[in-house]
C-alpha positions in Angstrom: 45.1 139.5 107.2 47.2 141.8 105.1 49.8 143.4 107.0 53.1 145.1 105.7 54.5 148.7 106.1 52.8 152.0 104.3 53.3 152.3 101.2 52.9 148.7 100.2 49.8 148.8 98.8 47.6 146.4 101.3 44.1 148.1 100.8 44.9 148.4 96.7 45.8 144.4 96.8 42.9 144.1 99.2 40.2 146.0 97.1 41.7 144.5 93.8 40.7 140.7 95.1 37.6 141.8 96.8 36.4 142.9 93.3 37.2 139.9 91.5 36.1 137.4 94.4 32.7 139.8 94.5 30.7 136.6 92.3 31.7 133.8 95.7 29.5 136.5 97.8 26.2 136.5 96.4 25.3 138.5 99.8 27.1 141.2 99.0 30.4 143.0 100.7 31.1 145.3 103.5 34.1 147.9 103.6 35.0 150.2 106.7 38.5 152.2 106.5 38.8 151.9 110.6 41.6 154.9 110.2 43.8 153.2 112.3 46.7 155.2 110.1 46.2 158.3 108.3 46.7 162.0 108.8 44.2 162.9 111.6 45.3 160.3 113.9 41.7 159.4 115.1 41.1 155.8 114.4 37.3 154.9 114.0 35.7 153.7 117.5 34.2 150.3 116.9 30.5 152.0 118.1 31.3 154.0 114.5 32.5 151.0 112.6 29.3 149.0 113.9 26.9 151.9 113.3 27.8 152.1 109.6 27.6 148.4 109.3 23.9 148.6 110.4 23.4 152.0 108.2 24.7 149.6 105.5 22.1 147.6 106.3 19.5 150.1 105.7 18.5 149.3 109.9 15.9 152.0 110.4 17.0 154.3 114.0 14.4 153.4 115.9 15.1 150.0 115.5 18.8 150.0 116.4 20.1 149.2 120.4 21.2 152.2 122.7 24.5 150.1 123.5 27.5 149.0 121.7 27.3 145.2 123.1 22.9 145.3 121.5 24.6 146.7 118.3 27.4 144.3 117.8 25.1 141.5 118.6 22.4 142.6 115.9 24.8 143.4 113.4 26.0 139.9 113.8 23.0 139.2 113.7 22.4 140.2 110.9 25.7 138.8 108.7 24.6 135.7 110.6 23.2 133.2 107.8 24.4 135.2 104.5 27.6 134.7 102.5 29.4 137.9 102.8 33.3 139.9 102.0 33.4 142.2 105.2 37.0 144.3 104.4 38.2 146.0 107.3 40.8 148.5 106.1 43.7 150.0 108.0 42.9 148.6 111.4 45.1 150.1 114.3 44.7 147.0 117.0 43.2 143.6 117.8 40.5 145.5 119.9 39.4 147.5 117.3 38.6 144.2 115.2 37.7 141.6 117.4 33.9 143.2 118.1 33.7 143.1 113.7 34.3 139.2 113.5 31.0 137.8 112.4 30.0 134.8 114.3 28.9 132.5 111.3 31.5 130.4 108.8 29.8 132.0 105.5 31.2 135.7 105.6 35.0 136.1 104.6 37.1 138.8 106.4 39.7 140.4 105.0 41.4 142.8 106.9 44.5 145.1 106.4 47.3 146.6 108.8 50.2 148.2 109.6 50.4 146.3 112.7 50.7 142.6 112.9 48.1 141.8 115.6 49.6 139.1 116.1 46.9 138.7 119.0 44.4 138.2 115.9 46.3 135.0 114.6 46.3 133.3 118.1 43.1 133.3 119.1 40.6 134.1 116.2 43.1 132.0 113.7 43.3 134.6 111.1 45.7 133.7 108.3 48.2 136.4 107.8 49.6 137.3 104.6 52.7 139.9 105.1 53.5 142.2 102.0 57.3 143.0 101.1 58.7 145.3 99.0 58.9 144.4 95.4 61.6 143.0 93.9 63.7 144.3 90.9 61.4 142.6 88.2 57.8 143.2 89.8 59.2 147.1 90.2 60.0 146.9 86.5 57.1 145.5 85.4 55.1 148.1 87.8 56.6 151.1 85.6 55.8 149.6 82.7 52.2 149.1 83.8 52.3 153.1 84.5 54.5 154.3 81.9 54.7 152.2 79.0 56.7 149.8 78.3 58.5 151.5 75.5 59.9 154.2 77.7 61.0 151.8 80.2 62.8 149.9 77.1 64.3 152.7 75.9 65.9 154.2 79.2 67.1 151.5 81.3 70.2 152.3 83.6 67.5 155.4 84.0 65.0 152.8 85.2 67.2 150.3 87.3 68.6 153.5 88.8 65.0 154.4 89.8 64.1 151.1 91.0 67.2 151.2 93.6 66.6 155.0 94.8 62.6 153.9 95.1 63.9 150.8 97.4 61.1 148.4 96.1 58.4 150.5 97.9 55.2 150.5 95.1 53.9 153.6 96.7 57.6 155.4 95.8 57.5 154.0 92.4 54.0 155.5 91.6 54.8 158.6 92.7 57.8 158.7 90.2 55.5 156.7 87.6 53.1 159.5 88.2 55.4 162.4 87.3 56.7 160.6 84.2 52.6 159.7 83.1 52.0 164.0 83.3 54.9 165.0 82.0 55.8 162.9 78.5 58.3 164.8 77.5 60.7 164.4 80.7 63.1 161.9 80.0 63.8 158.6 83.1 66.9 159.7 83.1 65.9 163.3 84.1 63.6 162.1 86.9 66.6 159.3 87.8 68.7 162.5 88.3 66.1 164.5 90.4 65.8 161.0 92.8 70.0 161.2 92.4 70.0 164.7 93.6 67.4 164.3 96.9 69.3 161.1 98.2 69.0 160.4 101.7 65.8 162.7 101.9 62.7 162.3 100.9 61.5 165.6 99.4 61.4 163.7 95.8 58.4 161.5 96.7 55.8 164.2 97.8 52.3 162.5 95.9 50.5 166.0 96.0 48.6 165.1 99.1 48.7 163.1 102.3 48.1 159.8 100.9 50.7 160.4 98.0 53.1 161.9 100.1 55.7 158.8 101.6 56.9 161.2 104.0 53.4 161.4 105.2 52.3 158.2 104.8 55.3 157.2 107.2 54.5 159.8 109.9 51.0 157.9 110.4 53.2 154.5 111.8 55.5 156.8 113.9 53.2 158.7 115.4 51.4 156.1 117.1 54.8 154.8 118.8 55.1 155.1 122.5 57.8 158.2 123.3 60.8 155.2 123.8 59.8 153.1 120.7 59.6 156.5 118.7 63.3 157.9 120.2 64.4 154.1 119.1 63.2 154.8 115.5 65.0 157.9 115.1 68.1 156.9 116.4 68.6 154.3 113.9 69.1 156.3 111.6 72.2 157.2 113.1 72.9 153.3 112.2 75.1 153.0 109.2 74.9 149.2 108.8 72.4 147.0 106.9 71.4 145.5 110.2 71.4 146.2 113.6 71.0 143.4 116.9 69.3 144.3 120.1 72.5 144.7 121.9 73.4 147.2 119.5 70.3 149.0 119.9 70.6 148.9 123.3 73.6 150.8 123.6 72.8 153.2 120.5 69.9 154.7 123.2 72.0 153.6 126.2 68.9 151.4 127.6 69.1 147.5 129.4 69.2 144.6 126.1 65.7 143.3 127.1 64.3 146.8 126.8 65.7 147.3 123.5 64.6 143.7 122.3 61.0 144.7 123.5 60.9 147.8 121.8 62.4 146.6 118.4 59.1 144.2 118.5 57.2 147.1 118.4 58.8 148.3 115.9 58.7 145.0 113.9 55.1 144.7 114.4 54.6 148.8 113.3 56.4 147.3 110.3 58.6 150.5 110.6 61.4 148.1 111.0 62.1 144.4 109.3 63.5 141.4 111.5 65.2 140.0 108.5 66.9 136.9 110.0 66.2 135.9 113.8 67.6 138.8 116.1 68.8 140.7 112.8 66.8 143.9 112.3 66.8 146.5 109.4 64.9 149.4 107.2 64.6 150.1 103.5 66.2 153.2 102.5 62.9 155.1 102.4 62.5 154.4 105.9 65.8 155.0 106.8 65.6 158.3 105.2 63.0 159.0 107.6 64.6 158.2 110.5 67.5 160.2 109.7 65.4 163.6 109.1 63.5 162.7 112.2 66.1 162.2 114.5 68.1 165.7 112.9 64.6 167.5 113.7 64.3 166.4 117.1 67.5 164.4 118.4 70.1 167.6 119.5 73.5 167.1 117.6 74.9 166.2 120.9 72.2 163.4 121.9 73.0 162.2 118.2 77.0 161.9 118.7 76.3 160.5 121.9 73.9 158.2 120.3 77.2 157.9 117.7 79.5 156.9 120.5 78.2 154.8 122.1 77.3 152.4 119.3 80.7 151.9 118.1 82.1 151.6 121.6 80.1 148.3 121.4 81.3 147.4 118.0 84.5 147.9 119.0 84.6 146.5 122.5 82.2 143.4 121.6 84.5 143.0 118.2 87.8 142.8 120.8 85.4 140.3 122.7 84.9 138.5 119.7 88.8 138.5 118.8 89.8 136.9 122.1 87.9 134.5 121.8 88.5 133.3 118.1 92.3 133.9 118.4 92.7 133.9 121.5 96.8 134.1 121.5 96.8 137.0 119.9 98.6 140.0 121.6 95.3 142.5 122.1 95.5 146.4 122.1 94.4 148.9 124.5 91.2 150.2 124.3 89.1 152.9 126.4 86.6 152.0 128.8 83.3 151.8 127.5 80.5 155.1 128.0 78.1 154.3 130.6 74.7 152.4 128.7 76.8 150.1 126.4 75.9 146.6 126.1 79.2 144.8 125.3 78.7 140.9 123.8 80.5 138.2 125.8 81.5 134.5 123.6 82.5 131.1 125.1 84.4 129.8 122.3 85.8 130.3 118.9 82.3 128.9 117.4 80.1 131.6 119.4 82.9 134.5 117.7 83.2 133.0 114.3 79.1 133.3 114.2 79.3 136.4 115.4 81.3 137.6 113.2 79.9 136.4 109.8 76.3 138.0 110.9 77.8 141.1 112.1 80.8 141.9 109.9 78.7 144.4 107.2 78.0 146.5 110.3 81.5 146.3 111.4 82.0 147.9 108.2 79.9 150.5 108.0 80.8 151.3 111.5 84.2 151.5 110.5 83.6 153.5 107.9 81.1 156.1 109.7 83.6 156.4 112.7 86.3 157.6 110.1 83.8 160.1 108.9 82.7 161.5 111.7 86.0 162.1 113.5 86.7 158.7 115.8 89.9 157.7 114.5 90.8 156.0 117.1 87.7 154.1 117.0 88.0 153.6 113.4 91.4 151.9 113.6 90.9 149.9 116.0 87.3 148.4 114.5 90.0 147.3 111.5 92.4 145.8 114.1 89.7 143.5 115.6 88.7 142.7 111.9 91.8 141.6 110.5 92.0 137.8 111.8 88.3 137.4 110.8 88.7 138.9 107.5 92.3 137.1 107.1 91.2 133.6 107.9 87.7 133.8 106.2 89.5 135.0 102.9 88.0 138.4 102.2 90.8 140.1 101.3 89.5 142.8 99.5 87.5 144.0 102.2 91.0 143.7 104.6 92.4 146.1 101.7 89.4 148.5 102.4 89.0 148.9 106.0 92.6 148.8 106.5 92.9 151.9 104.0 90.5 153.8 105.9 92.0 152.9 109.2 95.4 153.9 108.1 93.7 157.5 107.2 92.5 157.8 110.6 95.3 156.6 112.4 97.6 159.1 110.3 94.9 162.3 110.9 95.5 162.0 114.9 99.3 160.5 114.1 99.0 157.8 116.2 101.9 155.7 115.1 100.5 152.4 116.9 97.8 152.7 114.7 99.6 153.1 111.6 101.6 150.0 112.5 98.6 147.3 112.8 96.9 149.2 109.8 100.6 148.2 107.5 100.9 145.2 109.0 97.5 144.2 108.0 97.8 145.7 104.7 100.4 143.3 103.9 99.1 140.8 104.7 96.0 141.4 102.1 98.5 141.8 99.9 100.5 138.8 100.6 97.3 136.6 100.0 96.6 138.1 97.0 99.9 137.5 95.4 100.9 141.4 95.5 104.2 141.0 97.1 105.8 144.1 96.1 103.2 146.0 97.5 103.0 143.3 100.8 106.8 143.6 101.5 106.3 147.8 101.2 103.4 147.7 103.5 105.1 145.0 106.2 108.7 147.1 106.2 106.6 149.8 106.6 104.8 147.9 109.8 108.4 146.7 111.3 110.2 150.2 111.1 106.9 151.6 113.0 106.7 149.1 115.6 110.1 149.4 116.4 109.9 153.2 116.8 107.0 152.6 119.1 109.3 149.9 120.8 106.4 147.1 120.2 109.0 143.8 120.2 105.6 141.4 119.6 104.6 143.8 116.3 108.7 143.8 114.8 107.8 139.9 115.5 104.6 140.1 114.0 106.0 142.3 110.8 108.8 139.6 110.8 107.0 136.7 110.3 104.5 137.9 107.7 107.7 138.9 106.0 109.2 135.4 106.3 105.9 134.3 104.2 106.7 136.7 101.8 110.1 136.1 101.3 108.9 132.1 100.8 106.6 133.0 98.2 109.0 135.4 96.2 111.7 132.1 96.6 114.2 133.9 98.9 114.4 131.1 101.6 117.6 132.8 103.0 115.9 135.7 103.6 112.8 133.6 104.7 115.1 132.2 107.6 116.2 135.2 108.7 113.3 137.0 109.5 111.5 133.4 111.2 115.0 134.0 113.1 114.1 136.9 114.3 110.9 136.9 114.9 111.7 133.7 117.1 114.6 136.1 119.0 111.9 139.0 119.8 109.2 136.4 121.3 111.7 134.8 123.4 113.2 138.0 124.4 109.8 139.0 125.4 108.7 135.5 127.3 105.9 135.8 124.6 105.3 131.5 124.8 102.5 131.6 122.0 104.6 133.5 120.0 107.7 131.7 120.4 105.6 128.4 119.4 104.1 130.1 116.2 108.1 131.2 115.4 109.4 128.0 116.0 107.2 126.2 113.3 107.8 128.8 110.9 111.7 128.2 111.4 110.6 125.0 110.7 108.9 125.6 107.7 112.0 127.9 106.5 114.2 125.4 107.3 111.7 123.1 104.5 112.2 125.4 102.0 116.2 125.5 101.8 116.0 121.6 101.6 116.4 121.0 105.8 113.8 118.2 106.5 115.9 117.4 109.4 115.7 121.1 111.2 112.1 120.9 110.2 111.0 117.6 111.9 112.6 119.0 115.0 111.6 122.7 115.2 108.1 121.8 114.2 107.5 118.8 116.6 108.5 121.0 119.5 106.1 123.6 117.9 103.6 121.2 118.0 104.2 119.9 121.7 103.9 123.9 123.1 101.3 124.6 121.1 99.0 121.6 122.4 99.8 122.2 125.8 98.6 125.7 125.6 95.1 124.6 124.0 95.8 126.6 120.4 94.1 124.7 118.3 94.9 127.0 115.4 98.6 127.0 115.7 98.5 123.1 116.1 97.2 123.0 112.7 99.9 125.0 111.1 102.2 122.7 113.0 100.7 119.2 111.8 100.5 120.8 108.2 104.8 122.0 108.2 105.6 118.4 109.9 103.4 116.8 106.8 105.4 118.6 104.4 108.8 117.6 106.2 107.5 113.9 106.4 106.4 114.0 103.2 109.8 115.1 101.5 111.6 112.2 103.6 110.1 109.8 101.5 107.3 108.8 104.7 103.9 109.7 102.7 101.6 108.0 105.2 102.4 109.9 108.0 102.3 113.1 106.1 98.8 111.9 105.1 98.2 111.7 108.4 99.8 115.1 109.7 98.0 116.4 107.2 94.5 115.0 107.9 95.3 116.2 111.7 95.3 119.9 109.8 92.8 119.8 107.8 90.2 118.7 110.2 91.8 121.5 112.7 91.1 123.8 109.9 87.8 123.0 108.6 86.4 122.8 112.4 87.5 126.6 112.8 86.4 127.9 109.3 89.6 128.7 108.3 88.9 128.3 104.6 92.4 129.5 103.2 94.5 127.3 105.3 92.3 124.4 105.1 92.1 125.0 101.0 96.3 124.8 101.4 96.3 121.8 103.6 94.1 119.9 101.0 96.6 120.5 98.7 99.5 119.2 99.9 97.5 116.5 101.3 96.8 115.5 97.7 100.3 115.6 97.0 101.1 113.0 99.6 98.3 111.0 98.6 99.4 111.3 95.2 103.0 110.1 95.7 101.3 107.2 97.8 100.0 105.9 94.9 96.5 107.1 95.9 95.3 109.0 92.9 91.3 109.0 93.5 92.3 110.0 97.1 94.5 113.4 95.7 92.1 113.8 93.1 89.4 113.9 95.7 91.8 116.2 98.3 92.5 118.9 94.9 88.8 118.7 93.8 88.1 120.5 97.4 91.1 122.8 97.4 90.6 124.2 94.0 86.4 124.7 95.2 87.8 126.9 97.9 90.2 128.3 96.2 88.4 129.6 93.2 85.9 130.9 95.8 88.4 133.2 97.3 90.3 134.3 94.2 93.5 132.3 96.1 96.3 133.0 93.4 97.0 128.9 94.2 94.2 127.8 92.4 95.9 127.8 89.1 98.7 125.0 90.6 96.0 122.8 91.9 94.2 123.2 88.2 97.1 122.1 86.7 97.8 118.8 88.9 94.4 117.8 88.6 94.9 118.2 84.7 97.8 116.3 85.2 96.0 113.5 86.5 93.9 112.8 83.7 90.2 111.4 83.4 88.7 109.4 87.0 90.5 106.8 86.2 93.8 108.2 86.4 
């Protein structure tokens, strides 16, 4: 069973093996196209599809049964004891088939469909075989096929720009392939800018008739959707991400998640939609392309804001979700109440949000993105804002950079100085990480003087201890202490306890870096005693890694090997990659000056992995010491 989307070319690949399997058939072959898809929307009855099996059969009239059940059983008959290739092409259901099946194990049926009739695989045990899109090379090699290969050499950002606007879908690159065959003389890169020109739409890949014409082709899927299944389709293309989840799709049409899941099967199985990794659905850009002209034809502009709205109000509100639950001492904003059918997410622990997270981020992105565009500042702001631990933490840094860009945009169109604030304060950090600390300190000054006009005490706290970091990494430990002094002052000013624990460790850690082991030991362990009482798991491992480098620099290596262990572990269990990359390497530097060089070699060997992975300006210093160290052998 060949089943796959239009356009994919299921009856050419069926058609093309039935021809050269025609010799293991001596009995010959039987082809009905059972119009389950195609421009008149009248599928063939099975009393048809049996009829012409018999005409097929040369079966004179008067010897064929007055009912369907006496016809099906003598064409069954009649396939009985031969060795036969029955095709049935384009079927619409599992009904339409089932009364085809032959009876006997010599005949060979090879069907085709949009659907999957999945029904067809249970219980009759046919073997399905689902066709994709092509890839870049099979696409190239497609052209080639219809054009030449010489053209394709001679043009090829022309090609590879064709291949991406065509999305992989053969019946798209034919129809372009087709245009360059009758017209020599046209250049790819001509044709590239004609596809270039009629992105997002699909008025480029009109075939010259209904079975050419992708937009066409398409419509024969769609139009046998139920009316919700149908107003499903056409809203996604009010989607900006790569993917979309039920609960997304819930609340883009304002319906219950187990509707939504039920009618993105359908969809799935219409192969109008892909469910590309378990609960993760998606189009190609042809498809989408559809949807979109589809939903502007029959969706009001209102209907589609709404549609709009409602979808990132549960981006935003499942991404605040999310936030709590992966930091969850982290001050949280106010957002608006939620616009009746929205499905907001709910997570039991950091794991469940971290997950979460890593599948949905690209929409979160795009979401982002599209709210800017379309006039939701606020929403587009605050999307960033729940973003910027993830992103932070994870190491994607660039992306901070972006979104926060974007977010400061919006927030500066509607002047919503809150806004502004987070979107600086996040700024610099990206910055900070990526060893930009002019920029950082610009962006985080920026940050304190607008959370102080907004009287925010826990962002001036925030802004203070991002610019304690930078101050450390620029060498100006005074000025380092100063603003962990502050930021301690504001916490306990405001009774903030999770903040007041985060401040005290970075004290701490200030007090390290102006040569105050002493004032370390002590700010840190008390850090460390709050911070496990209140269950933050994260802090506690920016506590055990400061009181490693304190214990370390008093001459007691084993118990910073140990502190740091604590950290590391703390770190890798919560995917913090950046913090757990820096704990290795100061752990290595303990073991080292323990005498255990295959033990730092091992700890720098997994820091400079990470590190290189996330472009960490560090990973030149842990190069370095591991060149210091020599061969394996030390």
């Amino acid at each position: 069973m060949i089943a796959g989307s239009g356009g994919l070319g299921k009856t050419t690949l069926a058609v093309h093996w039935a021809h050269r399997a025609r010799d293991r058939f001596p009995d010959g072959q039987l082809y009905v196209n059972l119009r389950g898809f195609g421009p008149t929307d009248s599928a063939m009855t099975v009393a048809e599809a049996v009829r012409g099996f018999l005409d097929a059969f040369q079966v004179p009239a008067h010897r064929i049964p007055a009912t369907l059940e006496a016809q099906t059983a003598l064409y069954r008959s009649l396939v009985a004891d031969r060795r036969m290739l029955i095709l049935l092409d384009n079927a619409r259901d599992a009904e339409q088939v089932r009364p085809l099946l032959p009876g006997s194990p010599g005949c060979l049926v090879v069907l085709t469909s949009r659907n999957e009739l999945t029904g067809l695989v249970v219980a009759e045990q046919a073997q399905p075989l689902p066709l994709d899109l092509l890839d870049r090379d099979e696409a190239r090699d497609l052209l080639i096929s219809r054009v030449g290969a010489e053209r394709v050499a001679a043009e090829p950002e022309a090609v590879e720009e064709v291949i991406t606007v065509c999305a992989g879908l053969p019946l798209a690159l034919a129809i372009v392939a087709a245009r360059a065959a009758t017209h020599p003389r046209f250049g790819l890169e001509a044709l590239a800018r004609e596809l270039r020109d009629a992105r997002g739409s699909l008025d480029a890949f009109e075939g010259g008739d209904a079975t050419t014409d992708v937009r066409a082709v398409f419509s024969w899927s769609y139009h046998t959707l139920g009316a919700d299944a149908a107003r499903l389709f056409r809203l996604l293309g009010v989607h900006p991400g790569p993917d979309i989840a039920a609960p997304a799709a819930a609340s883009l049409v304002g319906i219950p998640v187990p509707q939504a899941r039920r009618l993105l099967i359908q969809l799935t199985r219409a192969h109008l939609i892909t469910e590309r990794a378990p609960g993760q659905y998606g189009f190609h850009d042809l498809l989408r392309a559809y949807a979109m002209e589809l939903t502007q034809a029959y969706d009001e502009r209102e209907e589609r804001r709404t549609a709009l709205h409602r979808m990132l109000d549960h981006y935003l509100h499942t991404a605040v979700a999310a936030g709590a639950a992966f930091t969850p001492h982290r001050e949280p904003i106010a957002v608006e109440p939620v616009r009746p059918g929205v499905s907001v997410g709910e997570f039991a622990g950091h794991g469940e949000a971290l997950l979460w997270f890593i599948v949905t981020y690209p929409a979160l992105m795009a979401a982002l993105q599209e709210a800017a565009e379309a006039g939701f500042e606020t929403h587009a702001w605050q999307l960033a804002w729940s973003l910027t631990e993830f992103l932070d933490q994870r190491g994607h840094w660039h992306d901070q950079r972006t979104v926060h860009r974007i977010a400061l945009g919006s927030a500066h169109r509607i002047r919503d100085l809150t806004g502004q604030a987070h979107s600086c304060y996040a700024l610099g950090l990206a910055d900070l990480r990526m060893g930009r600390y002019d920029r950082a300190r610009g962006h985080l000054v920026r940050a304190l003087n607008l959370h102080h006009e907004t009287d925010n005490a826990i962002g001036q706290a925030l802004a203070h201890g991002a610019l304690n970091l930078a101050s450390e990494r620029e060498g100006r430990h005074d000025e380092g202490l100063h603003h962990a002094l502050r930021a301690l002052k504001l916490y306990r000013a405001a009774g903030h306890r999770s903040g007041e624990a985060y401040a005290l460790n970075n004290v701490g850690w200030a007090y390290a870096m102006l040569g105050d082991f002493q004032q370390t030991l002590v700010h840190c362990e008390k850090a460390l005693t709050m911070l496990r009482q209140a269950g933050d798991r994260r802090g506690e491992s920016a506590a055990w890694d400061s009181l490693g480098y304190a214990h370390s620099h008093v001459g007691d290596h084993e118990q910073a090997i140990s502190c740091y262990r604590h950290a590391v572990d703390l770190r890798r269990g919560r995917g913090e990659r950046v913090r757990e990359a820096e704990s290795l390497h100061r752990l290595g530097s303990a073991q080292l000056a323990a005498g255990d060089r295959a033990g730092a070699r091992r700890s720098w060997q997994r820091a400079l992995t990470r590190f290189d992975s996330l472009g960490h300006p560090d990973a030149h210093r842990v190069r370095d010491g591991l060149t210091g160290l020599g061969g394996p052998d030390g």
